[in-house]
BAZA-562692 format. One line per 2 residues: number of its first residue (from 1); their letters; for each residue x, y, z of N, C-alpha, C, O. Coordinates in pm, whole numbers, plus 50000, padded with zeros to 5 digits. Layout:
NUM	a	X Y Z X Y Z X Y Z X Y Z | ...
% end
This chain:
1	xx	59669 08581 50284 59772 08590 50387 59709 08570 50524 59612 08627 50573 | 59767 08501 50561 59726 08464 50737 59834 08417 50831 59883 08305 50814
3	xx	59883 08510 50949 59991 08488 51024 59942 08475 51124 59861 08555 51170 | 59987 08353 51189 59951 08232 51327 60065 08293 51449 60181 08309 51409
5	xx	60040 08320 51565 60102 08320 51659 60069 08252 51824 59973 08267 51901 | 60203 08171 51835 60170 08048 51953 60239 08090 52019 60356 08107 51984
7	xx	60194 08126 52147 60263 08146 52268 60135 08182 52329 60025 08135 52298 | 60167 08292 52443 60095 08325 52517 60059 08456 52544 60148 08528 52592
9	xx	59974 08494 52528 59886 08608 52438 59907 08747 52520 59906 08864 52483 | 59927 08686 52645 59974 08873 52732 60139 08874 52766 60184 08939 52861
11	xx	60216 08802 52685 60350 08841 52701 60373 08917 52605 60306 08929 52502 | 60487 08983 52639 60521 09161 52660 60543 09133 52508 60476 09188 52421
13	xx	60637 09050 52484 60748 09033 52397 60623 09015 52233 60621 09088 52135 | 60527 08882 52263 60468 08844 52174 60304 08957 52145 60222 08963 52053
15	xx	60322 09027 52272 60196 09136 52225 60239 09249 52139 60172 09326 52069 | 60345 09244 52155 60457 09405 52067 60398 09340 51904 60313 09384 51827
17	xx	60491 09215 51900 60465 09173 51759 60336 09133 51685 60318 09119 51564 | 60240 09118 51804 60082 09143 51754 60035 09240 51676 59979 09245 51566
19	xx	60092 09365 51805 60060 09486 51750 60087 09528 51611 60011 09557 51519 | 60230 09523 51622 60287 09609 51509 60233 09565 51343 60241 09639 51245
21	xx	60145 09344 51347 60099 09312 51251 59977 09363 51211 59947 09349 51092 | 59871 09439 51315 59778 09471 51340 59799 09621 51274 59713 09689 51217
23	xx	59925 09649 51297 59938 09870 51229 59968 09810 51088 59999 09881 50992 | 59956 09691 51082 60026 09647 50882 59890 09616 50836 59869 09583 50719
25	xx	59816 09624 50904 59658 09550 50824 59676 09407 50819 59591 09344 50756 | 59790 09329 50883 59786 09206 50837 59716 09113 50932 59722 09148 51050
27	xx	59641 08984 50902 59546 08919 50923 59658 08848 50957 59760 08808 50901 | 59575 08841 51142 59634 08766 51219 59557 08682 51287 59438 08710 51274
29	xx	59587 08543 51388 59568 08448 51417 59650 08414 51539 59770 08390 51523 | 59575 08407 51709 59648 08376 51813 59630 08249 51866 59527 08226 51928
31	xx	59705 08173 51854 59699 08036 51929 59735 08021 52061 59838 07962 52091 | 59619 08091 52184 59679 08128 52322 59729 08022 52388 59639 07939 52378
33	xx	59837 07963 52464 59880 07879 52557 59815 07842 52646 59799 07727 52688 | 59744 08004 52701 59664 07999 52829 59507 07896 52808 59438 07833 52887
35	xx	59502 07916 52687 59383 07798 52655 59406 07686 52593 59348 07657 52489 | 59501 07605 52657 59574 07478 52629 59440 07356 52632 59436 07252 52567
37	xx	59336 07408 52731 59284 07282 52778 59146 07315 52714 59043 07251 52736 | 59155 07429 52626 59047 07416 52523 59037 07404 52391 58940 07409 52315
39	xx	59197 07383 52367 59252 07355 52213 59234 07240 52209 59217 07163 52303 | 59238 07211 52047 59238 07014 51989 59307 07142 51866 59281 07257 51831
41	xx	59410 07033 51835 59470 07027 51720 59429 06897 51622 59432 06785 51672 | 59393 06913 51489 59434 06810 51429 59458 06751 51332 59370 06735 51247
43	xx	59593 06698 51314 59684 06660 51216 59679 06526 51076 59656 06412 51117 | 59693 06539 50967 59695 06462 50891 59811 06523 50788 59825 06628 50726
45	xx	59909 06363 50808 60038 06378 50763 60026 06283 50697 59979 06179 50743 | 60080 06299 50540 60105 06210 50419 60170 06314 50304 60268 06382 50333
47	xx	60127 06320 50213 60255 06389 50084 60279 06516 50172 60392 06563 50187 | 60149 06579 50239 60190 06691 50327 60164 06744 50464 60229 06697 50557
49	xx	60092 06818 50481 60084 06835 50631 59994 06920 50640 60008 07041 50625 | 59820 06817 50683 59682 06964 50702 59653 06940 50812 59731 06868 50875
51	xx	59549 06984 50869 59486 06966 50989 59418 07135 51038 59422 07234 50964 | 59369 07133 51153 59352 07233 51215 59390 07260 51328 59480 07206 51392
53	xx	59295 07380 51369 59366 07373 51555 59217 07469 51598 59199 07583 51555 | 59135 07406 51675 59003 07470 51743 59009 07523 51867 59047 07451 51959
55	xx	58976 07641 51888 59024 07682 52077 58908 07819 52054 58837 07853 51959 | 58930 07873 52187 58816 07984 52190 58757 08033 52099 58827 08115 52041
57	xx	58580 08011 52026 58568 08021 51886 58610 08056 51775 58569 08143 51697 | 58693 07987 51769 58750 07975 51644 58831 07853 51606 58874 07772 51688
59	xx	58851 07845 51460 58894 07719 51419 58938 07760 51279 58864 07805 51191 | 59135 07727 51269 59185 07783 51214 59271 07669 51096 59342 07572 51120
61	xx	59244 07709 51012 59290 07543 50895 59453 07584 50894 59484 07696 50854 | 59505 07535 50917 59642 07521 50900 59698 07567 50783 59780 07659 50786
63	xx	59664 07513 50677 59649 07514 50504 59666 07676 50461 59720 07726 50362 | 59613 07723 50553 59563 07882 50518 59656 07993 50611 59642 08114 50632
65	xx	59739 07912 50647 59851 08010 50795 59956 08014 50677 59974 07914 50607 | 60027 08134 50658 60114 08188 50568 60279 08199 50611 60376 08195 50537
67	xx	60273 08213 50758 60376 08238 50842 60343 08230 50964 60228 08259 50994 | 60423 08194 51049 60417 08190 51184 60533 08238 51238 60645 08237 51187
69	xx	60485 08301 51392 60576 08362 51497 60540 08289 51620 60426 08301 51665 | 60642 08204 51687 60624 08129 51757 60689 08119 51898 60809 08095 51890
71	xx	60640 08132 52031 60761 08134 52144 60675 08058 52252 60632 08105 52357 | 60656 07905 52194 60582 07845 52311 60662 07781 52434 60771 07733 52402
73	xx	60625 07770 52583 60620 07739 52652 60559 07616 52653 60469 07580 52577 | 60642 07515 52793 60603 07408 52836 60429 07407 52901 60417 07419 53022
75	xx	60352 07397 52848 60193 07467 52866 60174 07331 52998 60085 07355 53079 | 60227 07237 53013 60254 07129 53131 60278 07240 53280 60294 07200 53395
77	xx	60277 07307 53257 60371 07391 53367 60292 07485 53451 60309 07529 53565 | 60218 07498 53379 60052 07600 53400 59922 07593 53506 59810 07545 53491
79	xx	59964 07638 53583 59843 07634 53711 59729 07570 53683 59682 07499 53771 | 59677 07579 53582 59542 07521 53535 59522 07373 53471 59420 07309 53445
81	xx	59663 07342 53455 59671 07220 53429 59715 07113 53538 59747 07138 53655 | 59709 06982 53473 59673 06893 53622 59797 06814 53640 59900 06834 53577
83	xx	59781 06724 53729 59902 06647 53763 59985 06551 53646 59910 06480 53580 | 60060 06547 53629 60162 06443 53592 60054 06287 53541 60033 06192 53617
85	xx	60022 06293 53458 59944 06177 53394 59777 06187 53380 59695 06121 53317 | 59768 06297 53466 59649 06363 53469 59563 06354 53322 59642 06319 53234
87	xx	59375 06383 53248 59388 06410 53138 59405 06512 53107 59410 06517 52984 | 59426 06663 53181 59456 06781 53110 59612 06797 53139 59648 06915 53131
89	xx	59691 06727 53164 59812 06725 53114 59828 06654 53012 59910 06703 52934 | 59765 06517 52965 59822 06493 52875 59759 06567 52746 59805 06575 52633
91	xx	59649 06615 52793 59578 06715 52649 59680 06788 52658 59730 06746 52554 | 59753 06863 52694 59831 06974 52706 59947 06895 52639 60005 06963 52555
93	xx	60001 06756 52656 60111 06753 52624 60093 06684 52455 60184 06668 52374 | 59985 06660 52442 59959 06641 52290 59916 06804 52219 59975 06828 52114
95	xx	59843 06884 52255 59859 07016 52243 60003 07067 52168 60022 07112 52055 | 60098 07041 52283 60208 07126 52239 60250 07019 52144 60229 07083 52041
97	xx	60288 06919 52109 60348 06789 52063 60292 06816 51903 60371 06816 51809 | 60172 06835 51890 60139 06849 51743 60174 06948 51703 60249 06935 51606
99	xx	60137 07154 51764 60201 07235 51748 60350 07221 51683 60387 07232 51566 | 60397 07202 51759 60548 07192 51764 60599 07071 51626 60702 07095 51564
101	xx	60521 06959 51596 60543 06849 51483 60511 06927 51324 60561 06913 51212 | 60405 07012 51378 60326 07082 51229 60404 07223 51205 60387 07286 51100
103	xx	60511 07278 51333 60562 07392 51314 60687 07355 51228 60729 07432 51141 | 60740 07246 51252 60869 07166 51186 60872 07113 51025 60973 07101 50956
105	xx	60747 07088 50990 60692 07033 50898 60611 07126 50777 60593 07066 50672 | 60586 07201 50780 60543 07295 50736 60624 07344 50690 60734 07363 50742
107	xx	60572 07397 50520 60688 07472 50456 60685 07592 50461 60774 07657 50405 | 60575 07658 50534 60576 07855 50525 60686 07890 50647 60732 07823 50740
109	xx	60701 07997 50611 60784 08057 50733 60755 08068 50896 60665 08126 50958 | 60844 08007 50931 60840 08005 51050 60907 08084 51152 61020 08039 51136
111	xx	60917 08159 51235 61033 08192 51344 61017 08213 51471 60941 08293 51525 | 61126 08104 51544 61176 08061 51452 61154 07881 51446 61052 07829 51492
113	xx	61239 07821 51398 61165 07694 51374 61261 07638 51498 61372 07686 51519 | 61194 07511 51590 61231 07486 51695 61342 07387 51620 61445 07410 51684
115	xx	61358 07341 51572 61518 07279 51527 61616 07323 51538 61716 07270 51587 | 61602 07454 51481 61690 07562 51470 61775 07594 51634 61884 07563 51685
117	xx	61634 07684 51682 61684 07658 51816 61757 07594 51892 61812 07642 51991 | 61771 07422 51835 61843 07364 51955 61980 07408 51956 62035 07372 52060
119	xx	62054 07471 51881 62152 07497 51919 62175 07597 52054 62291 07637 52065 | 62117 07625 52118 62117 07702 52255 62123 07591 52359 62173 07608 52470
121	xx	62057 07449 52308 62085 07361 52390 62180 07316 52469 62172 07243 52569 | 62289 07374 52408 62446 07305 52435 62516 07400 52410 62583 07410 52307
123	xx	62507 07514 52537 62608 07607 52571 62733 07637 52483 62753 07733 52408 | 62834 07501 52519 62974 07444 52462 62927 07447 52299 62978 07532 52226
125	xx	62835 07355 52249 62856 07350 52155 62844 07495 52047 62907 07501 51941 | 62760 07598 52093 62735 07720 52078 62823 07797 52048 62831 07866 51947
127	xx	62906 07788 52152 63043 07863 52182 63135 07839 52087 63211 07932 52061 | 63149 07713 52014 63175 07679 51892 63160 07711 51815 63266 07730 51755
129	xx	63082 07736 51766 62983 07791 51639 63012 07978 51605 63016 08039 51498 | 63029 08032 51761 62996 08171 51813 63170 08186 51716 63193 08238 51608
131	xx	63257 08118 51809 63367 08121 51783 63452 08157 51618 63550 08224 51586 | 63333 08053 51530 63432 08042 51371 63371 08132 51295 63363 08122 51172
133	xx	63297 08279 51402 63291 08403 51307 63354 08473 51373 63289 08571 51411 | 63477 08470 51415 63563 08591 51458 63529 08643 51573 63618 08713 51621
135	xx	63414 08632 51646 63442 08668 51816 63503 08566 51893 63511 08444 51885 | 63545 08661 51974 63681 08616 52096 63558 08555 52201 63453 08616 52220
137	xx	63590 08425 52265 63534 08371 52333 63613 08377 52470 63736 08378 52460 | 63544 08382 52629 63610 08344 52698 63683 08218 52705 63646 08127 52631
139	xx	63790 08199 52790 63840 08060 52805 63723 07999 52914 63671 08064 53005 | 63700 07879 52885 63560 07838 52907 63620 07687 52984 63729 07642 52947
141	xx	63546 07622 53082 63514 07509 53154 63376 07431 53167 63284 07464 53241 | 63378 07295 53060 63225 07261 53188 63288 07140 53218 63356 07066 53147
143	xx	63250 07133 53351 63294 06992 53474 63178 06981 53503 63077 07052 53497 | 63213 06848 53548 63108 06807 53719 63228 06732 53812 63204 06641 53891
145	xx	63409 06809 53774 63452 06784 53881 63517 06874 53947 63616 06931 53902 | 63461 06898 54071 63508 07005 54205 63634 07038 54196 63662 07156 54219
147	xx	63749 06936 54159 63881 06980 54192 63907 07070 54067 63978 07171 54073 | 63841 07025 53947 63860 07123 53790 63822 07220 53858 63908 07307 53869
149	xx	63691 07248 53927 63678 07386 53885 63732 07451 54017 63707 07571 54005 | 63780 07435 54108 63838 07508 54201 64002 07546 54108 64034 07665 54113
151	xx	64076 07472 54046 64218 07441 53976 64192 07580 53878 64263 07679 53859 | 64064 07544 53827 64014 07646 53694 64000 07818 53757 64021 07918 53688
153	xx	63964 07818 53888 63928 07907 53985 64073 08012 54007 64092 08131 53981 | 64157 07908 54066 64297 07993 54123 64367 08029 53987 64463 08107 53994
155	xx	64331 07981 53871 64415 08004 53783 64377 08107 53761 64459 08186 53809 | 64270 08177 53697 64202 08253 53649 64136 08368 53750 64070 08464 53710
157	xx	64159 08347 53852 64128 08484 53958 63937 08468 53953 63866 08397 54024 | 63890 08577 53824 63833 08588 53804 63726 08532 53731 63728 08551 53609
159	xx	63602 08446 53794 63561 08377 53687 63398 08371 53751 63369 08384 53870 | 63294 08345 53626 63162 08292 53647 63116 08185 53604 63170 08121 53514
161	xx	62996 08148 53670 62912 08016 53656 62792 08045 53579 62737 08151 53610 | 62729 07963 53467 62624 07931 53447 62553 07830 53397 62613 07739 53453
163	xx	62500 07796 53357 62412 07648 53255 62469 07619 53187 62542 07702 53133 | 62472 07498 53152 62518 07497 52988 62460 07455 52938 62512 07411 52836
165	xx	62287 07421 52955 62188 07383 52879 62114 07532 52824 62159 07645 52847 | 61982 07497 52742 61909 07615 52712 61838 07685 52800 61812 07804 52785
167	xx	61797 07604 52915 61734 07694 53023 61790 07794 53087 61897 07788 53148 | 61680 07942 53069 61739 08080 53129 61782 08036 53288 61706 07989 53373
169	xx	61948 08072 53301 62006 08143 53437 62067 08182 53510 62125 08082 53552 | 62088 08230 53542 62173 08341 53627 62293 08312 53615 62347 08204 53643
171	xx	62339 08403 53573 62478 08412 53562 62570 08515 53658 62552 08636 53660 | 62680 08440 53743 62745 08440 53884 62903 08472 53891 62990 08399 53842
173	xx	62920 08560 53942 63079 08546 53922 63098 08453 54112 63027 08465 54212 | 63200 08385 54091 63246 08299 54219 63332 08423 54337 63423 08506 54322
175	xx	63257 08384 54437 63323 08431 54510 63356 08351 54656 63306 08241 54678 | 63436 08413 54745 63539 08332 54848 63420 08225 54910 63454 08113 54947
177	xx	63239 08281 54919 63219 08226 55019 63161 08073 54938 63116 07984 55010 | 63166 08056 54805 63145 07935 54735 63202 07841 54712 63170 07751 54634
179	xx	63365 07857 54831 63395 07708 54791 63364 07573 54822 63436 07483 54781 | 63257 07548 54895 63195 07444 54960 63111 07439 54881 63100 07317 54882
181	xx	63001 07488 54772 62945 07486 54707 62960 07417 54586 62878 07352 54521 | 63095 07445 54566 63177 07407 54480 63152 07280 54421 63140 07264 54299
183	xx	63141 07168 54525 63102 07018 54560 62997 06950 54489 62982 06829 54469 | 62908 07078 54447 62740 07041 54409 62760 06967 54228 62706 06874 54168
185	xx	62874 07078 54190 62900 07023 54051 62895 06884 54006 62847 06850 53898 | 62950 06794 54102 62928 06674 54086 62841 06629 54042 62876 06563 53944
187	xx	62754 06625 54055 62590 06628 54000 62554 06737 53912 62481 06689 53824 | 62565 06824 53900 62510 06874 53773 62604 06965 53707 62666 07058 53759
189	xx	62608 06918 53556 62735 06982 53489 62718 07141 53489 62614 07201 53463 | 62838 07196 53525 62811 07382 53502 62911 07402 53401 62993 07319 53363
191	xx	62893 07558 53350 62997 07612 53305 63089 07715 53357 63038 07820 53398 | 63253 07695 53363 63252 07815 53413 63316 07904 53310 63364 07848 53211
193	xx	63325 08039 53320 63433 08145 53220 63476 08223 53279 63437 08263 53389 | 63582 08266 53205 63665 08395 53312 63548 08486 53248 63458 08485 53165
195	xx	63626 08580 53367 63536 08717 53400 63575 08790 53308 63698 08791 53323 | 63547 08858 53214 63585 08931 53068 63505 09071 53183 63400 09038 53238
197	xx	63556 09207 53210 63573 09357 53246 63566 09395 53095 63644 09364 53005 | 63385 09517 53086 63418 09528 52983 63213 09607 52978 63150 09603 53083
199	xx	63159 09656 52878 63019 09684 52873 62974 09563 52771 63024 09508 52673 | 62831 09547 52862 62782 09453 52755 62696 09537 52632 62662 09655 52623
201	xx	62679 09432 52553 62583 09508 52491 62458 09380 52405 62482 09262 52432 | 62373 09399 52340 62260 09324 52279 62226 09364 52207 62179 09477 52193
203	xx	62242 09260 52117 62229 09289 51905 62088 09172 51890 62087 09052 51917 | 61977 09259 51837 61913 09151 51844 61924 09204 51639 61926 09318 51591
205	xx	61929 09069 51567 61913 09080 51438 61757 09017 51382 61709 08907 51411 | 61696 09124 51292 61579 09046 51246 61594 09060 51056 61583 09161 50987
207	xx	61630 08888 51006 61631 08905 50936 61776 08989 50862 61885 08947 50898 | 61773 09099 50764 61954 09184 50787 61919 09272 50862 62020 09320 50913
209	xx	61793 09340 50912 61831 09445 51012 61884 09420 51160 61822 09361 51249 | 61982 09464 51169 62082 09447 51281 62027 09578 51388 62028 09684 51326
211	xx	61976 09596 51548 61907 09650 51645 62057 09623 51788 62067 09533 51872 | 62130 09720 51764 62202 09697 51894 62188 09797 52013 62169 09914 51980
213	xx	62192 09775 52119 62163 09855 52259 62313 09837 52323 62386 09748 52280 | 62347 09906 52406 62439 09901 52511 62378 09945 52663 62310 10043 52691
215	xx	62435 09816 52768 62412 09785 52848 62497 09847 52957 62615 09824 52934 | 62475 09929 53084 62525 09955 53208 62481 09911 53303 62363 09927 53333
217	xx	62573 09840 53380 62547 09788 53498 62584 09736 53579 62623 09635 53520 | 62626 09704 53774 62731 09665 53771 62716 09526 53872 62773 09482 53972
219	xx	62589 09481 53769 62531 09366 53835 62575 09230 53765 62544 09213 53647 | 62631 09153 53822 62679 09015 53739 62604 08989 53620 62666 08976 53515
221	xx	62476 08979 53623 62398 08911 53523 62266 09085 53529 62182 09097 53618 | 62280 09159 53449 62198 09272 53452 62048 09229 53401 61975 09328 53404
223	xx	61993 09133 53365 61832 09092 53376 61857 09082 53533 61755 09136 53574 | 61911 09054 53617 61872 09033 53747 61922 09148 53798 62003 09130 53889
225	xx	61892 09291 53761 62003 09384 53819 61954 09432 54011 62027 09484 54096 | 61805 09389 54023 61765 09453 54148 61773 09596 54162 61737 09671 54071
227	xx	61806 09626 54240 61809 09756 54321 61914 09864 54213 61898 09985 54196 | 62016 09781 54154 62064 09847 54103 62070 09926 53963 61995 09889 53872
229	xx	62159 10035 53943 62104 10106 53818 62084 10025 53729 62132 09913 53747 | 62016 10049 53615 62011 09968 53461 62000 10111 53349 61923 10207 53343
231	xx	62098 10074 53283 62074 10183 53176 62082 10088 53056 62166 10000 53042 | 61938 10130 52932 62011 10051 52761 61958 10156 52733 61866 10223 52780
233	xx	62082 10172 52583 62053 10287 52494 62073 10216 52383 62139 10112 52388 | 62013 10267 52254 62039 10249 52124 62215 10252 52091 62281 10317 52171
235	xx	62268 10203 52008 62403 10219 52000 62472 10211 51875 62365 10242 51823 | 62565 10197 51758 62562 10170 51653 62701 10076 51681 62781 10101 51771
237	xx	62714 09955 51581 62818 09883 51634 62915 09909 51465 62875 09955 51358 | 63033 09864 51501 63162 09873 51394 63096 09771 51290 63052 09661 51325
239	xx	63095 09814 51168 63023 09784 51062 63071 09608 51057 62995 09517 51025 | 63219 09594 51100 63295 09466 51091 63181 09362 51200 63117 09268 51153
241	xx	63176 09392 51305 63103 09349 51424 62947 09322 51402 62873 09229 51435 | 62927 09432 51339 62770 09390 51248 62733 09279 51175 62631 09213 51194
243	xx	62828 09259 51079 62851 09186 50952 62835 09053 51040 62737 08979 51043 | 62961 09039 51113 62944 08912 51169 62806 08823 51223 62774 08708 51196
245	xx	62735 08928 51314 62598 08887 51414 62515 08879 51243 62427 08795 51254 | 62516 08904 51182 62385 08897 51090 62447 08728 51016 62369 08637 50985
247	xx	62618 08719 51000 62623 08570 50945 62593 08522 51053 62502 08442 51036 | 62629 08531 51177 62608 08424 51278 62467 08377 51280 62429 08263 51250
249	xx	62360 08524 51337 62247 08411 51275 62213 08355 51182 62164 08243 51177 | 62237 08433 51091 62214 08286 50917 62294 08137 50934 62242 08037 50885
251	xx	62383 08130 50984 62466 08045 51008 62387 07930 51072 62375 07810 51046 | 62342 08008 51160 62252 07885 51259 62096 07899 51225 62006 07840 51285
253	xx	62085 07969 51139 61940 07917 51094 61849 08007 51180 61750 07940 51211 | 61843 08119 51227 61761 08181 51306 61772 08315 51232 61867 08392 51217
255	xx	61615 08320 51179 61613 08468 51126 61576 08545 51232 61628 08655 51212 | 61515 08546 51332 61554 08653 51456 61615 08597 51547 61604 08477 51575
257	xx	61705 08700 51619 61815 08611 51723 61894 08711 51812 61979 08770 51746 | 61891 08742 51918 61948 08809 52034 62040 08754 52063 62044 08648 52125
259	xx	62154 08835 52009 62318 08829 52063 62374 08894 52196 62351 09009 52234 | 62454 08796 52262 62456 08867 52377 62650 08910 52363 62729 08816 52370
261	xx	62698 09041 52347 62858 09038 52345 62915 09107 52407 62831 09195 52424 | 63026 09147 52474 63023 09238 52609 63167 09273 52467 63214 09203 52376
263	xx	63196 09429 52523 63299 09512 52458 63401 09515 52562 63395 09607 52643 | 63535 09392 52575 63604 09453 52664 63709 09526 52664 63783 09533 52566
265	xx	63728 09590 52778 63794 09734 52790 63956 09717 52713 64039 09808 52713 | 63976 09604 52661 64086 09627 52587 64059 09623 52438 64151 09595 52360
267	xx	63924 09651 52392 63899 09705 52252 63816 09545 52222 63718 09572 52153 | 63819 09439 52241 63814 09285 52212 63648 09264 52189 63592 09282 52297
269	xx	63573 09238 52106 63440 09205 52119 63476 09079 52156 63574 09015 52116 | 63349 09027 52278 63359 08920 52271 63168 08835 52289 63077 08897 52345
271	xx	63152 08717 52239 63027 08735 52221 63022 08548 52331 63107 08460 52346 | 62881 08563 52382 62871 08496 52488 62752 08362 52456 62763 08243 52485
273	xx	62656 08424 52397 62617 08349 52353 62442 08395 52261 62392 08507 52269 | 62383 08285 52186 62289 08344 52085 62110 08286 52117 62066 08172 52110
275	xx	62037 08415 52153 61926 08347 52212 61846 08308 52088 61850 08384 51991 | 61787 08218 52084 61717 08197 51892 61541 08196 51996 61452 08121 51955
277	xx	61529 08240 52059 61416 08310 52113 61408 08451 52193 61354 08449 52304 | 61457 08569 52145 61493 08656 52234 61374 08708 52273 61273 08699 52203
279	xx	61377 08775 52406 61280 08836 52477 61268 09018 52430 61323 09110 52492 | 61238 09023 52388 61337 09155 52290 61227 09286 52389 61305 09380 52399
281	xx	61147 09313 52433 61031 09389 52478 61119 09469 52557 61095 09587 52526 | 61222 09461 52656 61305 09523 52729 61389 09629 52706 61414 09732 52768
283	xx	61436 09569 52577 61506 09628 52425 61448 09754 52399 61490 09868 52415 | 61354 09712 52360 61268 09811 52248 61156 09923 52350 61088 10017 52309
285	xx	61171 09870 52488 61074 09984 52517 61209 10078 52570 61203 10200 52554 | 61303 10030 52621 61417 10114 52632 61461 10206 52616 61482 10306 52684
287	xx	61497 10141 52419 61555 10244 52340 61479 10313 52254 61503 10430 52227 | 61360 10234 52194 61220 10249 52125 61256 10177 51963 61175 10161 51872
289	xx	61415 10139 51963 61381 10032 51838 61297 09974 51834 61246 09916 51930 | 61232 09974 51636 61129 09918 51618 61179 09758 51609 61222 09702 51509
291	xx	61167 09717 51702 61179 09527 51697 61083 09442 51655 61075 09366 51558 | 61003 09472 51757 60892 09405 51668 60819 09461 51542 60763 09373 51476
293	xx	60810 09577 51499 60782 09598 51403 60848 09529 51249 60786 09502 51147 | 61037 09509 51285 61042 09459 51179 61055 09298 51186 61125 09223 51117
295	xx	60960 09266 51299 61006 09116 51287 60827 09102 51202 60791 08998 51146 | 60755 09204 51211 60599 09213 51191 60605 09192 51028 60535 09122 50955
297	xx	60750 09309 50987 60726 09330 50821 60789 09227 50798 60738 09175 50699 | 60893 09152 50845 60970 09031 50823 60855 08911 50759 60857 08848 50653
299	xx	60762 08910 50869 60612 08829 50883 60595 08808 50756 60616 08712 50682 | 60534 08968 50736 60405 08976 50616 60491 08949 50485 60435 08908 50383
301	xx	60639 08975 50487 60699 08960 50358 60711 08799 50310 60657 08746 50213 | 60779 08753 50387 60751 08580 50431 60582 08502 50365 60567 08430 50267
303	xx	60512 08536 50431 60315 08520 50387 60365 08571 50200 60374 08514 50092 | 60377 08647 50229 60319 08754 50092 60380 08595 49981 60299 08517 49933
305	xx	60543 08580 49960 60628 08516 49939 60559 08346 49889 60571 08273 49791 | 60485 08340 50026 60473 08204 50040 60312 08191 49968 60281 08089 49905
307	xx	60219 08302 49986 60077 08315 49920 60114 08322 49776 60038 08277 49691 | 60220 08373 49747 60205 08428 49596 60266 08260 49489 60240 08238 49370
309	xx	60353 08163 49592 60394 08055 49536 60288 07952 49577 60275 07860 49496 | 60228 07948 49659 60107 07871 49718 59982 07883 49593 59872 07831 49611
% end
């Protein structure tokens, strides 16, 4: 058994799940980001898929990785790397490029597998998906035209803006002094939704164990709460509401997955959308759910699974 982890070695999120493989005795393997420009990967693809990957002494056969836990970053992005055509950008961008080809390709367990993921890509299309398990979705807009979303605006009183791609951000409710702003849409598609009044809350599922918290706060988007209070507590959700978040992620192929669903005040779950990379560390030092622990036993069960058919 040997479990590989790619990302970047002092985030909060991916050191939890270090740990907790480390209280299992299980033999682990870090593929740091931060040493992008001292990795070589390398690949040989035909009936299957070997190669290695060499970085701070060590050199790790692929062949022999049982499972992987994976949350890489654009390693292009990184102070230490160089300009735009540069050679330690493009080492970096063959770096991640094979990673990412051999994480897809590979038959041991992965999580989660970046395919999977793309469905976060496309907001709308998400919302779809969120939709044909029984949560109530806001009534939803994406334009890039000013007059929609001002039309979309007076109708609805109440409403917010955010992405509708996968990149984390901020999420805005509109107010009087944005209608000139308004204009920018033109150029880049947004989304908007009515304002659903109501507590949020965050189900992260690993695997069937279902981990929900409830959220206070009376900040538009509470990762950005500032100054203001933040409360999460452990919470237990209606067994019906459970059921659902554990098909939803099977549905989309993500054995761990941070649901985001606000409870509004007229009884209505409604769910917003599904991170298939959650940042879960926030979560769990919070409330003290074990998260990463069972994404750790998730791991070793996966390896065990895949060593014993290997």
């Amino acid at each position: 058994m040997l479990i590989a982890l790619w990302g970047f070695g002092a985030e909060r999120t991916l050191r939890l799940v270090a740990e907790a493989l480390r209280r299992l005795g299980a033999p682990t393997r870090l593929i740091d980001q931060a040493d992008v420009l001292e990795t070589t990967v390398l690949l040989d693809v035909d009936a299957g898929v070997r190669g290695s990957v060499r970085t701070r002494g060590q050199t790790i056969e692929l062949e022999s990785i049982t499972a992987l836990y994976q949350r890489p970053y654009d390693s292009r992005l990184l102070p230490t790397v160089a300009e735009v055509g540069e050679p330690g950008w493009q080492h970096a961008v063959a770096v991640d490029d094979a990673l990412a080809s051999w994480s897809e390709l590979t038959p041991v367990l992965v999580v989660n597998r970046l395919g999977a993921m793309t469905s976060n890509s496309s907001k709308p299309y998400q919302l779809r998906q969120i939709a044909r398990f029984g949560f109530s979705v806001p009534e939803t807009l994406v334009t890039t035209d000013p007059r929609d979303a001002r039309e979309f605006w007076e109708r609805h009183g109440a409403v917010v803006y955010k992405s509708v791609s996968g990149v984390r951000s901020r999420v805005a409710r509109l107010h009087q002094g944005d209608h000139a702003r308004l204009e920018d849409v033109a150029s880049c598609p947004t989304q908007f939704q009515v304002y659903i009044a109501g507590r949020d809350h965050r189900v992260h599922v690993v695997d069937t164990d279902v981990f929900a918290s409830a959220v206070d706060c009376e900040a538009d988007d509470y990762r950005y709460a500032g100054d203001l209070p933040l409360e999460i507590r452990s919470c237990d959700l209606p067994r019906d509401v459970e059921d659902r978040c554990r098909q939803l992620a099977g549905a989309l192929d993500l054995p761990v997955a941070g649901i985001d669903l606000r409870l509004g005040h007229d009884g209505t779950w409604y769910c917003f959308e599904v991170n298939p990379s959650p940042a879960f560390a926030l979560y769990q030092e919070a409330t003290g759910q074990p998260i990463g622990d069972a994404i750790a036993r998730f791991l070793t069960m996966g390896a065990s699974l895949h060593g014993a058919s290997g």
